[in-house]
Backbone as CSV, one residue per row, in Angstrom:
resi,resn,N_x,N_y,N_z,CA_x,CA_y,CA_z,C_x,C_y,C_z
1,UNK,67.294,-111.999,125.483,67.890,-110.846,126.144,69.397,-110.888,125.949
2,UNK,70.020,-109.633,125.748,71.592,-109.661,125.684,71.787,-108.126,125.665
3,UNK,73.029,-107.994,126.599,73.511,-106.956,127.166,74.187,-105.955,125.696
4,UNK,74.069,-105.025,125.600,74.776,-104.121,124.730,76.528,-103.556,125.075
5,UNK,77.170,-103.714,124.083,78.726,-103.749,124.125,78.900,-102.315,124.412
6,UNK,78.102,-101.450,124.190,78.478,-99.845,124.874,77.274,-99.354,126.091
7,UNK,76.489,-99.466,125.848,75.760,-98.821,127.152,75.675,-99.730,127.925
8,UNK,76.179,-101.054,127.911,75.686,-102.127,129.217,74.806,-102.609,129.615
9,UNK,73.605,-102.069,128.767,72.035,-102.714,129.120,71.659,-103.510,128.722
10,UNK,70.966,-104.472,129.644,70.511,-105.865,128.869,68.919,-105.691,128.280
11,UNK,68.720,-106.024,127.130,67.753,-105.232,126.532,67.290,-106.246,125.240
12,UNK,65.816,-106.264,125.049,65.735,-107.302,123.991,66.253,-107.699,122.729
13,UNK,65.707,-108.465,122.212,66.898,-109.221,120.823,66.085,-108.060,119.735
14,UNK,65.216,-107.543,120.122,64.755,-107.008,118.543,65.300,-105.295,118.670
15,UNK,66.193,-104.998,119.642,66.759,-103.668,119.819,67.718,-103.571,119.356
16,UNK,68.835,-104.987,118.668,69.635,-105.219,117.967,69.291,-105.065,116.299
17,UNK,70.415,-104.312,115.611,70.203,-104.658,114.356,70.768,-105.678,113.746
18,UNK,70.590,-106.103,112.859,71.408,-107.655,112.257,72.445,-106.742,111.494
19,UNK,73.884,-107.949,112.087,74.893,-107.750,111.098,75.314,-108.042,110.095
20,UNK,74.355,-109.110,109.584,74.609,-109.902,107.828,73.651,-109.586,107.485
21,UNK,73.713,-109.751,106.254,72.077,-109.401,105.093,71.664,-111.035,105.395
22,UNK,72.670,-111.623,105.772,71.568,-113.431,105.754,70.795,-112.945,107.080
23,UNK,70.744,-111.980,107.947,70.245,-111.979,108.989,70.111,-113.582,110.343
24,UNK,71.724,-114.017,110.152,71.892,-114.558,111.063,72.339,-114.696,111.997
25,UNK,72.593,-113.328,112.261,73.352,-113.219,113.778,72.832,-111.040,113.954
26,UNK,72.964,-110.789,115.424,72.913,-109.271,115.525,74.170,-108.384,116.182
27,UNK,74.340,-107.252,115.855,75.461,-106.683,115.994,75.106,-105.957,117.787
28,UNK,76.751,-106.385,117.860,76.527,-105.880,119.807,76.272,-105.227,120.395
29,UNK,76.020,-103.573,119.814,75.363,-102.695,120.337,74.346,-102.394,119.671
30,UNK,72.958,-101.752,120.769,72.100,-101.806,120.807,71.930,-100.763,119.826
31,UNK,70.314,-100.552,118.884,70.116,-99.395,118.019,70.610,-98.126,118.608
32,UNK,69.847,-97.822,119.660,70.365,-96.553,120.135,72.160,-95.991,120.036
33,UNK,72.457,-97.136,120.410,74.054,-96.586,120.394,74.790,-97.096,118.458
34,UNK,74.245,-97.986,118.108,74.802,-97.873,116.795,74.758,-96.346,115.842
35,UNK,73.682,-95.765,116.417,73.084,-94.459,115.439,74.415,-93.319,116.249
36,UNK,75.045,-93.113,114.531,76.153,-92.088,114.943,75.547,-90.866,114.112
37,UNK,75.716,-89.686,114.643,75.221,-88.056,114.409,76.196,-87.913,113.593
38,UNK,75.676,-87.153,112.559,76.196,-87.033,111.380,77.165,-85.648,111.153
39,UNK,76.750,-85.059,112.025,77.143,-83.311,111.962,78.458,-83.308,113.568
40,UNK,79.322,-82.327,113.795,80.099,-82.516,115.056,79.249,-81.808,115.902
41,UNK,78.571,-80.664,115.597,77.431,-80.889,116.669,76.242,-81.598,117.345
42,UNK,75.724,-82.463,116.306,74.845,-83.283,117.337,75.925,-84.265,117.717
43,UNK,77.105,-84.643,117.077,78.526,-85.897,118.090,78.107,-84.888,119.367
44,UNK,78.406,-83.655,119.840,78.897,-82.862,120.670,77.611,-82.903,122.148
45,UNK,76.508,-82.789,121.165,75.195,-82.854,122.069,74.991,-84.287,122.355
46,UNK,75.003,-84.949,121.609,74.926,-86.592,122.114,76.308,-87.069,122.637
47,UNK,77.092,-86.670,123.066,78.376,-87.052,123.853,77.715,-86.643,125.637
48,UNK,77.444,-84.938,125.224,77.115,-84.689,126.668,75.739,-85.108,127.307
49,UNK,75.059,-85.808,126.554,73.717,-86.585,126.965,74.758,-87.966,127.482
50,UNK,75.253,-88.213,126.692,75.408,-89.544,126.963,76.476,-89.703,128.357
51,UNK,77.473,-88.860,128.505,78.237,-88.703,129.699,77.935,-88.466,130.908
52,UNK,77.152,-86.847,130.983,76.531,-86.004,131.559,75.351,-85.727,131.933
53,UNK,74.289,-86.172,131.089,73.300,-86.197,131.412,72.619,-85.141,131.111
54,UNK,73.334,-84.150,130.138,72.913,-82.584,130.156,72.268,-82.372,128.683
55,UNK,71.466,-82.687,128.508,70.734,-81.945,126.951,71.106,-80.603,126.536
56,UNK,70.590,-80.629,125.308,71.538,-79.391,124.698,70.568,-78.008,125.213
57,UNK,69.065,-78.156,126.025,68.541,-77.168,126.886,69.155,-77.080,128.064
58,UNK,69.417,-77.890,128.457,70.259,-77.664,129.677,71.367,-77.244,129.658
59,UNK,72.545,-77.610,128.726,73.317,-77.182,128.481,73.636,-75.142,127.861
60,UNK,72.496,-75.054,127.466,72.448,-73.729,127.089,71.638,-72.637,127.840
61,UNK,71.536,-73.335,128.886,70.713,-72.821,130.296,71.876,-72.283,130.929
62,UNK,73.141,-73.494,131.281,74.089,-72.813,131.636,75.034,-72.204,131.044
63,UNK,75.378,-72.286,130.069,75.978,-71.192,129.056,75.374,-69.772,129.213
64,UNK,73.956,-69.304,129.747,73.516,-68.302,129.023,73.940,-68.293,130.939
65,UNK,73.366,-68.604,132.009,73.486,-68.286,133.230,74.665,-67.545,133.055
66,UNK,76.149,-68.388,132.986,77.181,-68.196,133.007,77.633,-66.969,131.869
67,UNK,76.535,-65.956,130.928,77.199,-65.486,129.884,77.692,-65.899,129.033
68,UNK,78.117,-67.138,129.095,79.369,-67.878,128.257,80.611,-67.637,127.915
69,UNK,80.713,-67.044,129.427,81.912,-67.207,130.195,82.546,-68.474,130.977
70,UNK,83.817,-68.836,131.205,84.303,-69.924,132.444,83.797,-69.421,133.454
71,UNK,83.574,-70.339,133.843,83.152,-69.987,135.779,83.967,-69.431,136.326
72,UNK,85.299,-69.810,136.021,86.625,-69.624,136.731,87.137,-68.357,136.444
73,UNK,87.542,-68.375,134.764,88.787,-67.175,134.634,87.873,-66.149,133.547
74,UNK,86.687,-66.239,133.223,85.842,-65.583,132.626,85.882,-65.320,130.908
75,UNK,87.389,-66.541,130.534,87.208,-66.115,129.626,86.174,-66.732,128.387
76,UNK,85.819,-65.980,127.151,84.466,-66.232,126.711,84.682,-67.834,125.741
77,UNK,83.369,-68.611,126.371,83.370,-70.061,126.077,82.998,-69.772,124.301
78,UNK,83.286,-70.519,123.150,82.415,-70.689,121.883,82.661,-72.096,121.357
79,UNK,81.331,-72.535,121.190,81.270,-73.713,120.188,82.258,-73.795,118.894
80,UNK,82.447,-72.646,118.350,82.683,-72.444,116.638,83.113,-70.854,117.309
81,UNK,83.835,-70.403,116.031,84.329,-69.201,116.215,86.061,-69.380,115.717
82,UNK,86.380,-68.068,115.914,87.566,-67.674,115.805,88.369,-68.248,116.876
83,UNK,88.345,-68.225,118.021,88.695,-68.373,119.035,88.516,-70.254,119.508
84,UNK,87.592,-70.658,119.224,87.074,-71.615,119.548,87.673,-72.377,120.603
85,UNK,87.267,-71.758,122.037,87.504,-72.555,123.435,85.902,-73.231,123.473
86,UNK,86.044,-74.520,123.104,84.901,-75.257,123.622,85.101,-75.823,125.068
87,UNK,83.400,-75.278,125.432,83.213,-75.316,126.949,83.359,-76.836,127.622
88,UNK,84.033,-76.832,129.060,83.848,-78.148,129.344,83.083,-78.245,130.390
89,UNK,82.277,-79.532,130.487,81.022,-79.980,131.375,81.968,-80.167,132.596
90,UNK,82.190,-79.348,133.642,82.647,-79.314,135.082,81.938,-80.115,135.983
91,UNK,81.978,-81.307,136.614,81.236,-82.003,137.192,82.044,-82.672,138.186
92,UNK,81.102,-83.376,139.422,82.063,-84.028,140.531,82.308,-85.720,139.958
93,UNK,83.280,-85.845,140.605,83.714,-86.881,140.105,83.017,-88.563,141.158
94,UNK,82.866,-87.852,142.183,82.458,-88.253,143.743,80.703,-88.690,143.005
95,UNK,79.916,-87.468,142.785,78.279,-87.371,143.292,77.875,-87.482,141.326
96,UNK,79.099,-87.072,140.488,78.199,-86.691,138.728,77.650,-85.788,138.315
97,UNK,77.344,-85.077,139.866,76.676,-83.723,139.719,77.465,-82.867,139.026
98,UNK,77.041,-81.964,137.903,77.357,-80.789,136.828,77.383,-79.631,137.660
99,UNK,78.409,-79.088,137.826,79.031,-78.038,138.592,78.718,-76.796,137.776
100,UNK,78.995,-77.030,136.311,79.151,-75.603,135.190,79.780,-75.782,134.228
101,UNK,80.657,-74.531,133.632,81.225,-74.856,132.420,82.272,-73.934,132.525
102,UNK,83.305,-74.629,132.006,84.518,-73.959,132.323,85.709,-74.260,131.012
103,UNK,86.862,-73.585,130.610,87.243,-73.561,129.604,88.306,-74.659,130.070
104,UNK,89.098,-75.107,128.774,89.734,-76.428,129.259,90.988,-76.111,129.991
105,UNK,91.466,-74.871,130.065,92.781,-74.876,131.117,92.178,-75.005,132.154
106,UNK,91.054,-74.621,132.939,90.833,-74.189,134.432,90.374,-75.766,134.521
107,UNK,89.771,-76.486,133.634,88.766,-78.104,134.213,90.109,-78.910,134.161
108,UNK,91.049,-78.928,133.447,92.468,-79.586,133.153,92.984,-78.988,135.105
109,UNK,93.197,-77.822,135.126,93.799,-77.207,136.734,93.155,-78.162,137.286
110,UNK,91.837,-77.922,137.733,90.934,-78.818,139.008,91.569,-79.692,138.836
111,UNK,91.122,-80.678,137.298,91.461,-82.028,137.690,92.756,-83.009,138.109
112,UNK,93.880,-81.586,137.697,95.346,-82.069,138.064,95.438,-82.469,139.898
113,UNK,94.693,-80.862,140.379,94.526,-81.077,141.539,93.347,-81.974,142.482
114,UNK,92.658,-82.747,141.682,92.304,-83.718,142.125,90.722,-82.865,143.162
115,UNK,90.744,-82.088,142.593,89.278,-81.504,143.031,89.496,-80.995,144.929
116,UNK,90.732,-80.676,144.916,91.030,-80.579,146.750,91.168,-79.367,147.018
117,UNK,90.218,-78.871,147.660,90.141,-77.941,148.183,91.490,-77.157,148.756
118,UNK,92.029,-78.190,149.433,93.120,-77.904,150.570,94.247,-77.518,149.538
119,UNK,94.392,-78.743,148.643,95.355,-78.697,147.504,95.312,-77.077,146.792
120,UNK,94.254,-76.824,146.313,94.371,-75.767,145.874,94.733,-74.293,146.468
121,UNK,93.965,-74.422,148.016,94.550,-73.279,148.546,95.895,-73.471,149.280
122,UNK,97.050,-74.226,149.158,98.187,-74.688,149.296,98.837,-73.683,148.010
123,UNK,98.224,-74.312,146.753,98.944,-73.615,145.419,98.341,-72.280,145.292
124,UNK,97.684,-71.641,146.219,97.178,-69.641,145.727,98.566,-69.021,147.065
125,UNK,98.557,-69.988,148.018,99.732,-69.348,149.022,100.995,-69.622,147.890
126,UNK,101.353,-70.841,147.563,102.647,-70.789,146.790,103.200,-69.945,145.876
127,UNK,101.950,-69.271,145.027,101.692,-68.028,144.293,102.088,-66.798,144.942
128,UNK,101.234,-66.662,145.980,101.691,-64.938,146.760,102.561,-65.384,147.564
């Protein structure tokens, strides 16, 4: 048994691949995490599995809920495009729970403000 250098799981010796052709020793992370996606979209879908927890059905569950729009300022989320605001996975920082999807100025806002309620309606009075 030996723990993997990226996901942390301790997991058997034959989940390792060998790092020499003499096959005398195995490399520190486990198969699963050695296998890198070849295309920037499956990087993109296997980032948010791996962070988030959100498959790329789930993920396009809320895209389509949301229009593929921000939650926030509505403007339109795209993978690829002209425009290309790729959406960000909005989530608590507290519970992990996936809140939505929101474009990166408004998830950058929250997170400046530290997800505070109070904080924020402090800065909509400072505004008006």
């Amino acid at each position: 048994m030996r723990v993997c250098t990226k996901c942390h799981i301790e997991k058997e010796e034959h989940h390792f691949s060998w790092a020499n052709g003499a096959k005398t020793y195995r490399r520190g992370d486990c198969k699963p995490c050695a296998y890198r996606p070849k295309t920037i979209e499956q990087q993109r879908i296997a980032q948010r599995k791996h962070r988030y927890g959100v498959d790329n059905a789930e993920f396009m569950r809320l895209m389509d809920m949301q229009k593929g729009l921000c939650a926030i300022c509505n403007v339109g989320l795209k993978e690829n495009g002209e425009r290309n605001i790729k959406p960000c996975i909005d989530h608590c920082h507290t519970t992990g729970a996936v809140r939505g999807l929101l474009c990166h100025r408004c998830n950058v806002a929250l997170g400046l403000l530290d997800d505070d309620i109070e904080r924020l309606n402090k800065a909509v009075e400072y505004l008006k």
